[in-house]
C-alpha positions, 0 to 999 in steps of 0.5 A: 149062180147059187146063193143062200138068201138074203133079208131086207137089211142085205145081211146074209141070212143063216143057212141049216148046214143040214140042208145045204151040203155045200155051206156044210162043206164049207164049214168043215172045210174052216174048222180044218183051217183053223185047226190046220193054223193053230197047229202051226202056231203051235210048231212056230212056238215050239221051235228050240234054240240050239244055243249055238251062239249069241247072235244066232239066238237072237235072231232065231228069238226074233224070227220066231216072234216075227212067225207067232204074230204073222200067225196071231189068230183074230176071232173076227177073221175068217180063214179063207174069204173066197175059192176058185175051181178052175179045170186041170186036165181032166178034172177041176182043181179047187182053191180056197184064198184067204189073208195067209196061207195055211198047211197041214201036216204033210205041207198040203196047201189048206188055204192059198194066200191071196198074193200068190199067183194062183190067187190071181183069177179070184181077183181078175176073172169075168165071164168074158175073160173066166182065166181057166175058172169054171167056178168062183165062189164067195162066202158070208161070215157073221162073227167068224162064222160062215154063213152064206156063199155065192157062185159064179159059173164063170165058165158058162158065161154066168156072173153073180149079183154082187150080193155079198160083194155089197155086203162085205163092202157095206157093213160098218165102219166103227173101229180102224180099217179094214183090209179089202182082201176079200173085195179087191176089184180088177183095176185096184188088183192091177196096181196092187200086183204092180212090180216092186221096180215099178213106181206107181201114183194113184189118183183116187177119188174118194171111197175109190180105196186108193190107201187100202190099195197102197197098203194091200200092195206094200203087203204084195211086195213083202209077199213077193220079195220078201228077202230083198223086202227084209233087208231095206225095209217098206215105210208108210207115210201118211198125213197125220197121227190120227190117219195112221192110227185109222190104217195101223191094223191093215198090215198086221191082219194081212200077216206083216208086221215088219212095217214102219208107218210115220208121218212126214213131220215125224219123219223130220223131226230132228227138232222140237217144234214149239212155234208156228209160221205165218203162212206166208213164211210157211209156204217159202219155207216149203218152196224148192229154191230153199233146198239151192239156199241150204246147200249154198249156205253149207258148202259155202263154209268150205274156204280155200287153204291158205299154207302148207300143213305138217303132218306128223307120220311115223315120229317125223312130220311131212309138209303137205304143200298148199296148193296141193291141199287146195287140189284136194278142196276142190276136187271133193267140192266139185263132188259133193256139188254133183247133181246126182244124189247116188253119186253125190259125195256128202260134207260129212264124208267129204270132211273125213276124205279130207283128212285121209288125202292130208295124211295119205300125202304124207304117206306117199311122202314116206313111201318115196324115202324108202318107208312103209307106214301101216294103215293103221299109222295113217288113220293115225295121222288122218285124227292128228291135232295138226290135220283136225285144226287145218279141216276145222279151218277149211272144211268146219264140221256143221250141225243141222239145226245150227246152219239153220238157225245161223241161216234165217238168224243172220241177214247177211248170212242168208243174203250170201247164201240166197243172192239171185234165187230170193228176193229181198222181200222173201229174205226179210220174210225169212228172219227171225232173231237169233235164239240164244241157243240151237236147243232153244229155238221156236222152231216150226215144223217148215224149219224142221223139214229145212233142218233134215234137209241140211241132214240129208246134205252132210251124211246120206240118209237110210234108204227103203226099198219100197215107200208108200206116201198117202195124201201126197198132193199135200206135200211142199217142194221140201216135203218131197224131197224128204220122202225122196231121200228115204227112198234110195234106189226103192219104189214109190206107191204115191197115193192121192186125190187133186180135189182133196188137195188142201195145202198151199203147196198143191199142184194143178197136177202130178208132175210137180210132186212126182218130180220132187219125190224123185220119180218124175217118170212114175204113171198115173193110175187113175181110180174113179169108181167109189165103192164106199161112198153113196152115190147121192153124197158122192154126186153132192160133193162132185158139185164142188169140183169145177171150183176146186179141181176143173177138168179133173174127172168126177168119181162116180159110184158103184153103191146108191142109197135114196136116203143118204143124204140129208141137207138141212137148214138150221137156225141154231146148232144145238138142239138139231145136232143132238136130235141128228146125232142120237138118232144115228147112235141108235144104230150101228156103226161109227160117226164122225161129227165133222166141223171147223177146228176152232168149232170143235170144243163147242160142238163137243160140250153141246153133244155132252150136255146132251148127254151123247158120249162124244170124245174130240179125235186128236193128232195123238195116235188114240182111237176115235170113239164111236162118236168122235167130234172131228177137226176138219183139218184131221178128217182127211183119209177117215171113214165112218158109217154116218157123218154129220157136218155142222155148219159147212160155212165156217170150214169153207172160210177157216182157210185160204182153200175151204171149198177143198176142205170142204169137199174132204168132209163131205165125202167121209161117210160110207153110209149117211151124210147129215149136212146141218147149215145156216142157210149160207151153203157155198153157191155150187152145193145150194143149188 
C-alpha cells in the first residue's frame, strides 16, 4: 500500500505533485474530467430545437433542463472519489469512479459512474475476494482538490488502513447531508444494488447510514432502469419537514432530479389541519379496523333499487325493469367489495359503470328492434337527468372529507358502520359535534389520513414504481396503507430502527408494518455496524435498549474516540450550556442543542443572552443553522458534528415512550456527545 501522510488531526497532508508522479498524475487526470464535463455542459446547452411542433419542443425544452442540472457543477465535488485497476488479458485495465459519468470527445469513458456494473468491485472487493482487481486506490480532496491517495494491492493479498476511508467518514457535519458514494461498505452495497422487483426493509441502527442507503438505492434504480423509472416515478417519504430538508441535496449531487420527496402528512393532506387529538383518539384513528369502518360507511350508501328507470335513447325512452337494475347494483358492489386492490373496482368508477349498463340496457333494447344508436348517443343517455337521478338515489356521489365529518360527526352513522369492529366506548371516543361546514372543520392530522383513506376507496390512487419510507416504524396501521397505495405494483425500500421507535404505533417487530405497506413478504436486512457514531456515544445510549427494545441487537462501532462523550451534572442549566456551547463553536462543524419541546424557547433565549448565534430548527423546510437548538421530537434522522443534551429527564418524561426519545437524541452526534443533567439520569444511563 502507498499513501501521502497524514498530520495528527487525520486530514490528509498536501503532496508537491512534483515529487510524487502518481498524485501529479491523478491531478491531471481531473482537470481533463472537469474540462471533459463542462464540455458536456456546453453541448447538453447547445442542443437546438428543430421546431418541429408544440409538444416535441417542450419536451425537448424539459429534456434538456433535465440533462443541464444532472450535470451542474459543484466546486466542492471532485469528479471521481476512487479507481479500480484490475487485469485484462495481458494488461490491466484502469477505472476512475465518480457520482456521474463523464466523456470525451470521441465517447471514451473519463470517469465510470459508480452505479454501473464495472463500478461494482470498488465497492465489494477484499483481499480475500479482490473480484479481478489488482489495485484499488482512493484519493483525498481538500476543497475540490485532490490531495492525497491510498492503495490497496488487493491482488497481493494487501488491504489498506482505512485512512481516507475515516477521514471522508469524519469530516464535519454542517449543512445537509451528504452523499456516501465514495464510502459505501459491502453489506450497504448489497442493499443499495438490490433488484428494482425486490422490496427490501432495512434495520439500521444508528450512524449504520440506512437513509443514505435508501437514498444511494433509489439513485441505482434510476440508473438501471431509467425509462420504466421515468414513466412511474421514485418517491421519498420521510418523517418530517426538517428531515427532508437534511437529506434534499443527496439526490441532486449523485445526478437525480426527477424525485418527489414528501412527508406522510403531506402526502394526506387533503385537508387543513387545524386541531390536535387526545392521544388516546389519536391512536384509534390510526388503528387498522378504522380502514373496515370507512369503507363500510362508503359502500353502505349503495341502496337497492326500488323501480323500473326510463331511460330515453334516440328520441324514444327504454324501461329498464327493477330487478335487472338490482343485478347490476349487486354485481358492481360485489366487486368494489373484492380484497384484492389491483382488481378492486372503486365507488367512484363503480358510480359511472352504473350509469353506462342503465344505458347500455336501453341500447340492447333498441338493437332487439332493429335499431343501432352510436356510442356517442349512449354516453348521452349513460348523463341523461333520468339516469343521474336513479344513480344519485341508489349509488350518491361521496366527497372524502364529507363521509368523514358525517362519520365521527353523527353516532348513529359511525354505530352502523362500526358495529362488532368498535366497541362502544371506542365510538364515543370517536365523536365530535358536527362542524357546520366540511371546510371548516378542526380536522387533525389522524382525520386527515382517514379522509385519503376514504380518497383511496372512491378512485384509484397514482402509483410509483419505487418508494423509499424512512423512519417507518413510526407509522399507524392507516399510515401505512397510505404509503401502500402509492406504491401500485412498485417496490419498497423500508428504512428504520425498532429502538428508534417513538410512535404509539410502533411495533415490537417488522411484520406489522410490512403487512400494512403491502409487502409483507419483503426481507429484513439488518445493519449493525455505525459508522458515524463514536463508539463511546454509541455503547452509552446502548445501555437503553433492554428498556426500549429487548432482544434487538446492539449496534457496535467502527469509529472509537476517548473524549466524545462527556456526562456532566449540573445544578442550573445557564452558565454550563453556554460555556459547553461556545467552546464547541470555537471549532468546526454543526451543533445541535437538543432538548424537550416545550424546553426549546428557554434553551434558545439563555444561548442568545449569551451572545451564541443559535436559530430553534423548525418543521418548516429551513435550514439548521450552525447552532441549531432542536425539539427532540424533530431530531430523529439528523447528524451534527457536537450534540448537547440539556437536561435528558425532561425528554424522558415529555412522552409515554421518552427513553426511546431519548435514545434518538443520544445517538445524533458524529463527533462529541455533551450530556448536561441534574442529577436525575434514568437508572440504565446513571450507572
Amino acid at each position: 500500500m502507498s499513501a501521502t501522510p497524514t498530520d495528527t488531526t487525520g486530514t490528509a497532508t498536501p503532496t508537491d505533485p512534483g515529487t510524487d508522479p502518481v498524485l501529479a498524475a491523478e491531478r491531471a487526470h481531473l482537470a481533463r474530467a472537469d474540462d471533459c464535463l463542462t464540455e458536456m455542459r456546453t453541448a447538453a446547452d447547445a442542443v437546438v430545437d428543430a421546431g418541429v411542433d408544440a409538444w416535441a419542443s417542450e419536451r425537448l425544452g424539459a429534456a434538456r433542463a433535465e440533462r443541464l442540472r444532472s450535470l451542474a457543477a459543484d466546486p466542492g465535488v471532485p469528479a471521481f472519489f476512487g479507481r479500480t485497476d484490475g487485469r485484462a488479458g495481458e494488461g490491466t485495465e484502469t477505472f476512475h469512479i465518480g457520482r456521474r459519468h463523464v466523456r470525451d470527445a470521441t465517447g471514451s469513458p473519463v470517469v465510470i459512474d459508480w452505479r454501473a456494473p464495472v463500478s461494482r468491485p470498488f465497492y465489494r472487493a477484499s483481499a480475500a475476494d479482490p473480484q479481478g482487481l489488482v489495485r484499488r486506490r482512493r484519493f483525498g480532496f481538500s476543497g475540490g482538490e485532490l490531495t492525497s491517495y491510498e492503495d490497496e494491492l488487493l491482488g497481493a493479498g494487501e488491504e489498506g488502513d482505512g485512512t481516507l476511508l475515516r477521514e471522508e467518514i469524519e469530516r464535519p457535519r454542517s449543512g445537509p447531508m451528504r452523499d456516501i458514494v465514495a464510502t459505501i461498505q459491502p453489506e450497504q452495497d448489497e442493499i443499495v444494488r438490490a433488484p428494482l422487483a425486490e422490496s427490501v426493509c432495512v434495520q439500521g441502527a444508528p450512524g449504520t447510514g440506512k437513509t443514505a442507503v435508501g437514498l444511494h438505492r433509489a439513485a441505482y434504480l434510476l440508473y438501471t432502469h431509467g425509462g420504466q423509472l421515468a414513466r412511474t416515478g421514485v418517491l421519498v417519504v420521510g418523517p418530517n419537514r426538517a428531515f427532508l430538508r437534511y437529506i434534499e441535496q443527496v439526490l441532486p449531487t449523485l445526478g437525480e432530479v426527477d424525485v418527489d420527496q414528501t412527508t406522510v402528512a403531506e402526502l394526506t393532506g387533503r385537508v387543513p389541519v387545524r386541531a390536535q387529538d387526545a392521544p388516546e383518539v389519536a391512536v384509534l384513528k390510526g388503528d387498522a379496523r378504522m380502514a373496515q369502518v370507512l369503507e363500510r360507511a362508503l359502500w353502505g350508501a349503495v341502496a337497492k333499487p326500488a323501480d323500473d328507470v326510463l331511460v330515453p335513447l334516440g328520441g324514444r325512452r327504454y324501461r329498464v325493469a327493477v330487478e335487472r337494475l338490482k343485478r347490476y347494483v349487486d354485481d358492481l358492489r360485489r366487486r368494489g367489495r373484492v380484497a384484492d386492490d389491483q382488481q378492486r373496482l372503486h365507488y367512484a368508477a363503480g358510480r359511472e359503470r352504473l350509469a353506462m349498463l342503465v344505458a347500455g340496457d336501453a341500447r340492447r333494447q333498441r338493437e332487439e328492434a332493429g335499431g343501432s344508436p352510436p356510442d356517442g348517443e349512449v354516453r348521452r343517455a349513460a348523463r341523461s337527468p333520468e339516469v343521474r337521478a336513479f344513480c344519485d338515489a341508489v349509488w350518491p356521489a361521496r366527497d372524502p372529507a364529507g363521509l368523514v365529518a358525517e362519520l365521527l360527526g353523527d353516532p348513529a352513522v359511525l354505530a352502523r358502520a362500526a358495529r362488532g369492529v368498535l366497541t362502544a366506548e371506542e365510538q364515543a371516543l370517536l365523536h365530535r359535534p358536527a362542524p357546520r361546514s366540511v371546510r371548516t372543520a378542526p380536522w387533525t392530522a389522524a382525520d386527515a389520513v382517514l379522509v385519503d383513506e376514504v380518497a383511496g376507496l372512491l378512485e384509484r390512487t397514482t402509483g410509483y414504481g419505487h418508494v423509499v419510507v424512512d423512519e417507518a416504524q413510526d407509522l399507524s396501521p392507516l399510515q401505512c396503507r397510505a404509503v401502500a397505495r402509492r406504491l401500485a405494483a412498485g417496490s419498497l425500500t423500508v428504512l428504520g430502527d425498532l429502538a428508534q421507535a417513538t410512535s404509539p404505533w410502533s411495533p415490537a417487530d417488522w411484520a406489522p408494518t410490512l403487512e400494512g405497506l403491502g409487502r409483507p413478504e419483503t426481507a429484513v436486512r439488518p445493519l449493525t455496524r455505525g459508522y458515524r457514531v463514536p463508539g463511546e456515544v454509541l455503547d452509552y445510549a446502548n445501555r437503553l435498549l433492554p428498556a426500549i427494545a429487548p432482544g434487538l441487537p446492539a449496534a457496535t462501532a467502527v469509529r472509537h474516540d476517548p473524549g466524545a462523550l462527556t456526562v456532566r451534572p449540573v445544578t442550573d442549566l445557564a452558565g454550563p450550556l453556554a460555556e459547553v456551547v461556545a467552546e464547541l463553536a470555537a471549532g468546526p462543524g454543526s451543533i445541535g442543542v437538543v432538548c424537550a419541546d416545550d424546553a426549546v424557547p428557554g434553551v434558545a433565549r439563555l444561548l442568545g443572552d449569551a451572545g451564541l448565534p443559535a436559530a430553534v430548527l423548525a418543521d418548516d423546510g429551513s435550514p439548521a443553522a450552525r447552532i441549531a437548538v432542536v425539539p427532540a421530537t424533530l431530531a430523529k434522522g439528523l447528524e451534527f458534528d457536537a450534540v448537547v443534551v440539556a437536561d435528558p429527564a425532561a425528554i424522558v418524561a415529555a412522552e409515554p415512550r421518552g427513553l426511546s426519545r431519548l435514545y434518538v437524541v443520544l445517538t445524533r452526534a458524529v463527533s462529541t456527545l455533551v450530556v448536561l443533567h441534574r442529577g436525575d439520569l434514568p437508572a440504565l444511563l446513571a450507572g
